[in-house]
C-alpha positions as CSV (number, residue, x, y, z in Angstrom):
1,X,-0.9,-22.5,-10.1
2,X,2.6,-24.2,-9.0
3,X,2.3,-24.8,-4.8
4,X,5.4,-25.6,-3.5
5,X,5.4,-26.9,0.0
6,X,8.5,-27.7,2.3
7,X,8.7,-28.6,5.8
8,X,10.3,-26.8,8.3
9,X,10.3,-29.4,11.6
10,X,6.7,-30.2,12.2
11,X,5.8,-26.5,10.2
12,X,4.7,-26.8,6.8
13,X,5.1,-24.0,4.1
14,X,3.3,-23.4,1.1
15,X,4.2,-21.0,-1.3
16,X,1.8,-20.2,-4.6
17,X,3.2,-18.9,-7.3
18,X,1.5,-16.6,-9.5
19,X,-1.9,-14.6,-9.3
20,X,-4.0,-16.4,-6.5
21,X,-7.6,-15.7,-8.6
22,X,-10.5,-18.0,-10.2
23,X,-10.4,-21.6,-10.3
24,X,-6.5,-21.6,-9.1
25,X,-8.0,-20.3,-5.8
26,X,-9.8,-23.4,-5.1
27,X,-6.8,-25.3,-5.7
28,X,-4.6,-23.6,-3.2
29,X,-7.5,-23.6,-0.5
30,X,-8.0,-27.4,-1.2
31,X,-4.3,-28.1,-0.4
32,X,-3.9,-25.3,2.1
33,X,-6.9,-27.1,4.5
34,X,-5.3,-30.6,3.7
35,X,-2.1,-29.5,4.9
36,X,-4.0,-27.5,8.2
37,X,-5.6,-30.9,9.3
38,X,-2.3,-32.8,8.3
39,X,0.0,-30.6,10.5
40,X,-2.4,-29.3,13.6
41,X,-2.5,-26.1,12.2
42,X,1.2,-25.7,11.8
43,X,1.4,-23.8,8.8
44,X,3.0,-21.0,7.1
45,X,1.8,-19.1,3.7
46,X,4.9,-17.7,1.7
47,X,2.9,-15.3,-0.2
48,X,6.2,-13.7,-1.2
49,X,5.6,-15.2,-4.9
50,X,1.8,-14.1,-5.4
51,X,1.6,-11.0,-8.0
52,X,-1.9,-10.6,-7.1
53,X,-5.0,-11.8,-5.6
54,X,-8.5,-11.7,-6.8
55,X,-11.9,-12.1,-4.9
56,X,-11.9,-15.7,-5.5
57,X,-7.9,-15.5,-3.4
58,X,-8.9,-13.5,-1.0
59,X,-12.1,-15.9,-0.2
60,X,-9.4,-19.2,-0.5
61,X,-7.5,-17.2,2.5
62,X,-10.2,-16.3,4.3
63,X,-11.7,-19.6,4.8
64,X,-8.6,-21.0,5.5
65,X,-8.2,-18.4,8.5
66,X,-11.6,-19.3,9.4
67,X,-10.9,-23.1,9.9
68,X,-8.0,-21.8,11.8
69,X,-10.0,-20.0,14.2
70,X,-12.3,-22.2,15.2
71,X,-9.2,-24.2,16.8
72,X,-7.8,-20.9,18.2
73,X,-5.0,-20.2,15.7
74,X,-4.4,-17.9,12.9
75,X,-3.1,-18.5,9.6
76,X,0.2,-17.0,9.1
77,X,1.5,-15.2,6.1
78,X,4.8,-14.0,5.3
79,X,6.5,-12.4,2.2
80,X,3.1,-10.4,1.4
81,X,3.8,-8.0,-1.6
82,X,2.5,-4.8,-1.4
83,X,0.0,-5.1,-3.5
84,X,-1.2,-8.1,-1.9
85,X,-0.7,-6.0,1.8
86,X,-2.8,-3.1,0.0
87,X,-5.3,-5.6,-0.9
88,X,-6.0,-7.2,2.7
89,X,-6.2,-3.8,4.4
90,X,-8.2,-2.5,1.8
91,X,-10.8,-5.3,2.2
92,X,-10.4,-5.3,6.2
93,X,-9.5,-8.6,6.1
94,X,-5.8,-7.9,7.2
95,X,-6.8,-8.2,10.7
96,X,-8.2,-12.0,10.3
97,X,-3.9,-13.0,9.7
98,X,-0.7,-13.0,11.3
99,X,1.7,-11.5,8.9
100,X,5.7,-12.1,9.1
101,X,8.0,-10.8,7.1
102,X,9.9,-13.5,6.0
103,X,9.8,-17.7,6.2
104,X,11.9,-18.4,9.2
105,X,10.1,-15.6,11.8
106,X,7.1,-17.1,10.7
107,X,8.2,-20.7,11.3
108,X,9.6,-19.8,14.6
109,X,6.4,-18.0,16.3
110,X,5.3,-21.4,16.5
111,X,7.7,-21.7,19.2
């Protein structure tokens, strides 16, 4: 899966490309924790480029959130497809994320 990550002041982005599923999951959490601890939790998912998300994705994000937490932030998503909206509200897992609708209102609730 193709991450592309850009920096935005002292916020990163990372945008997957492609169905976030199976072994490609473990890939975007490894770099999505990395970048967590790199920036003080100054991060942004771009999700506007995932078609969908299996169990595997949706456990990827969810751990991510969950480091997150325990440091009293949320992980922020922005872009969400529908299906990929559907999919966290359908799983109740919606609630556990900040979602934006685009990369620069993201970026700037860390403001």
């Amino acid at each position: 899966m193709p991450l592309t990550e850009t920096k935005c002041g002292a916020v990163y982005v990372l945008r997957p490309e492609g169905p976030l599923k199976g072994p490609e999951a473990q890939q975007f959490r490894d770099r999505l924790v990395q970048i967590i601890n790199a920036s003080l939790g100054r991060c942004v998912v771009d999700a506007s480029a995932i078609q969908f998300v299996d169990s595997k994705g949706l456990e990827a994000m969810a751990d991510a959130a969950d480091e997150l937490a325990q440091t009293g932030q949320s992980l922020r998503l922005c872009g969400t497809t529908e299906t990929v909206r559907q999919v966290l509200e359908v799983t109740e897992l919606a609630a556990r994320f900040e979602l934006f609708a685009d990369v620069n209102t993201a970026v700037r609730s860390f403001l």
